[in-house]
C-alpha positions in Angstrom: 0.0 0.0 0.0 1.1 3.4 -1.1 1.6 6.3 1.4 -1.4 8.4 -1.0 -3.4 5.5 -0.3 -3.6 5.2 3.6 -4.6 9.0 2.7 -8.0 9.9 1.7 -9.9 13.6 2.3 -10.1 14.4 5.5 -7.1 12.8 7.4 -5.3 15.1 9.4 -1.5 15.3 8.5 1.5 17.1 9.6 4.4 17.9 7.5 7.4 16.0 8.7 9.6 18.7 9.5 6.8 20.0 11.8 4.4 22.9 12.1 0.6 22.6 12.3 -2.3 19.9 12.2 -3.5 20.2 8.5 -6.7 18.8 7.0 -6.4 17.0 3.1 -8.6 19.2 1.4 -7.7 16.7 -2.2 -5.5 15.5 -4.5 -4.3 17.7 -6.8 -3.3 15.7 -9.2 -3.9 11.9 -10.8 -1.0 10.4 -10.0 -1.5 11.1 -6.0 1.4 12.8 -5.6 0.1 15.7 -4.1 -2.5 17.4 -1.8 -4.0 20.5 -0.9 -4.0 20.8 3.1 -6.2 23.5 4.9 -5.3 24.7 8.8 -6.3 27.4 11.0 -3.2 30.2 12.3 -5.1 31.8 14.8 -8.4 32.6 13.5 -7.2 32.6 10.0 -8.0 29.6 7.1 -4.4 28.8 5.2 -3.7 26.5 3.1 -0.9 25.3 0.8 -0.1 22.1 -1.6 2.6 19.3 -0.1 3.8 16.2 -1.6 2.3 13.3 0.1 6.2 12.1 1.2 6.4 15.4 3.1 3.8 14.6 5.3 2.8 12.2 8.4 0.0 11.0 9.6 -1.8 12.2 12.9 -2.6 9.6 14.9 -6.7 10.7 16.6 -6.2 11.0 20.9 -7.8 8.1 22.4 -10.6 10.1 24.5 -11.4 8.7 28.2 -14.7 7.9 29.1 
């Protein structure tokens, strides 16, 4: 399995070199190479294209009962 495939729209990623949670907005292309991410600084909606080898998964909190 592919890392594009473990992917899907949705999944919250971080880019491996750090910085904010990011939401996968799509793919931007056929191949799966790429994605458009959306995230929140402050109050204020970025967002930004990454290559899907750039970027890790985040892994939901378990919540406590």
């Amino acid at each position: 399995m592919t890392k594009a495939n473990a992917l899907g729209i949705g999944t919250i990623v971080r880019l491996k070199s750090g910085g904010p949670e990011m939401t996968i907005r799509r793919f931007t292309n056929e191949a799966d190479t790429h994605v458009a991410c959306q995230w929140f600084a402050g109050k204020k909606l970025e967002d930004g294209i990454f290559p899907v080898e750039s970027l890790d998964l985040v892994k939901p909190e378990a919540k406590s009962a």
